[in-house]
C-alpha positions in Angstrom: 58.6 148.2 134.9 55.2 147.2 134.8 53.0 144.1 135.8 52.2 143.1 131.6 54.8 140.1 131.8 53.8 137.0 132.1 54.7 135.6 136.0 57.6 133.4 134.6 58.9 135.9 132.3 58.7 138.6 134.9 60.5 136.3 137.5 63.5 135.5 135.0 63.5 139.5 134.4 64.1 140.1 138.4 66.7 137.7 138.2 68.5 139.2 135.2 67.4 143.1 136.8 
């Protein structure tokens, strides 16, 4: 995946990945 999330949305994503 790449860095284009925002930093919250990417940090909900690592919890969910």
């Amino acid at each position: 995946m790449k860095r284009i999330l925002c930093q919250p949305c990417h940090e909900a994503l690592k919890e969910n990945w």
